[in-house]
N, C-alpha and C positions, 0 to 999 in steps of 0.2 A: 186666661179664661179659655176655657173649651166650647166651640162650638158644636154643635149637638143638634142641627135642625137638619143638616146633612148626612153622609154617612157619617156614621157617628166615632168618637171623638176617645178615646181616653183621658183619664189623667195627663198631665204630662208638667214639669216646670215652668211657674209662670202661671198655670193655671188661674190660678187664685187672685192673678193681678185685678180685682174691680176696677172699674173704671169712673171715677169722680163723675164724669158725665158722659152716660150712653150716648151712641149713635143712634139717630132715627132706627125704630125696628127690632133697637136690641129688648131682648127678654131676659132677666138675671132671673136665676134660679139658686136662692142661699140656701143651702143645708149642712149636715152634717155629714163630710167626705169618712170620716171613722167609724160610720153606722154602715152595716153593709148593708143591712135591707132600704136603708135610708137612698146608700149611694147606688145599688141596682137599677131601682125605681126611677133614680132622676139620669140614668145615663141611657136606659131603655125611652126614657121620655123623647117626644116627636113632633114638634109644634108645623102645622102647615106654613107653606114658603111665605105665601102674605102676611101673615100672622108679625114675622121676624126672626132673625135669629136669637134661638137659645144658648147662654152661657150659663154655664154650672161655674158656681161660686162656692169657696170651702169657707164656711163658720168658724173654722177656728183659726183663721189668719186674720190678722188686722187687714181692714180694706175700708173704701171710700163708704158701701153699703153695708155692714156690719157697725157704721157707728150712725149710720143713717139707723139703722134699724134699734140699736141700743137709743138711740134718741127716742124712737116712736114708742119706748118701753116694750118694745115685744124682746118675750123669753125666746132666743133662739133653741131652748134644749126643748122645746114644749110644742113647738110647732117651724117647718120652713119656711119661706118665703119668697113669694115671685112679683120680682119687682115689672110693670108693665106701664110703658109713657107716663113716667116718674108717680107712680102708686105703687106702692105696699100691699101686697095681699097675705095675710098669715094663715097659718095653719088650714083649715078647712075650708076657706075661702081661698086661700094658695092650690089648692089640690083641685078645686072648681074653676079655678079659671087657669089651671093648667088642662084640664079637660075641654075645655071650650077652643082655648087654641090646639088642642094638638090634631097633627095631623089624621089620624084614624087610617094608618096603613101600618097593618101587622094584626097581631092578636094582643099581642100587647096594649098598643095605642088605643083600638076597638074596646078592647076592654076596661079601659082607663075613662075612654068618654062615657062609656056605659054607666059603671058605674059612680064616678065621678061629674055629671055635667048636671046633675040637680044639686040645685045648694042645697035644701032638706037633707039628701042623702048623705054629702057628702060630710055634714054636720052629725052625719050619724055614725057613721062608720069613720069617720077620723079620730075620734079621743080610742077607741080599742088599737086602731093603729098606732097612736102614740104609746099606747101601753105598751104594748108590743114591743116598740123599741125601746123604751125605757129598760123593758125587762132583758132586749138582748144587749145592751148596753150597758149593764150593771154585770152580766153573767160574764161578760167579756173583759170586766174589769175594767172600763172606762172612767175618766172621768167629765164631767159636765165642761162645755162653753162656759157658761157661769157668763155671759154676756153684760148684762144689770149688776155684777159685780154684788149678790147676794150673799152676807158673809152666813156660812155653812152652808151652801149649797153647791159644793165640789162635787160630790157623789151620786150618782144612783141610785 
């Protein structure tokens, strides 16, 4: 897994290893590493030092949280998710409480708390952003996590 609360982190082998059980402080961050507006967003992301460290987790490896989350029946292709002292947050509730911890240094981060740290908003402006990637995901010829193991639901 990449740490991302620091300078920040790329890709790198290994990434993806989740960890059956966080250390105090960790923050997982699951998305889609193959969506690039997906994986932008979450490598630009900035969580303050108290907060904990962030790990970016790729969705479409088998991992400890990946089948925690297929447990919790959440669609990984439909929404991310940030796991914090062992909760689940999905989709627009994932994007809010990544806005609350993040740090707020840059314009990026600023901007992310801004517009992300009210639930309301964030409830508002996340299904178009799903959309969005749905549609750059399909252009790009992707196919789905398909996580819930929904049979037809391979594509975009």
């Amino acid at each position: 897994m990449s740490t991302t609360s620091a300078p920040h982190a790329g890709h790198s082998k290994g990434d993806s290893e989740a960890r059956s059980a966080e250390a105090a402080g960790d923050i997982l961050l699951v998305y889609d590493w193959e969506c690039p507006a997906c994986d932008t967003y979450c490598r630009w992301a900035r969580v303050q030092p108290s907060a904990g460290s962030l790990h970016l987790v790729n969705a479409r490896e088998s991992n400890a949280v990946m089948e925690e989350i297929t447990k919790a029946g959440l669609d990984i292709d439909q929404g991310m998710v940030v796991k914090v002292g062992g909760q689940l947050y999905y989709g627009s509730d994932a994007i809010h409480t990544l806005a609350l911890l993040s740090s707020r240094t840059g314009f990026f981060n600023n901007l992310s708390h801004y517009l992300f740290r009210s639930k309301r908003m964030s409830h508002i402006l996340y299904p178009g952003l799903r959309a969005c990637r749905n549609f750059l995901l399909k252009a790009l010829g992707k196919t789905k996590i398909n996580n819930l193991g929904i049979e037809g639901h391979d594509r975009f």
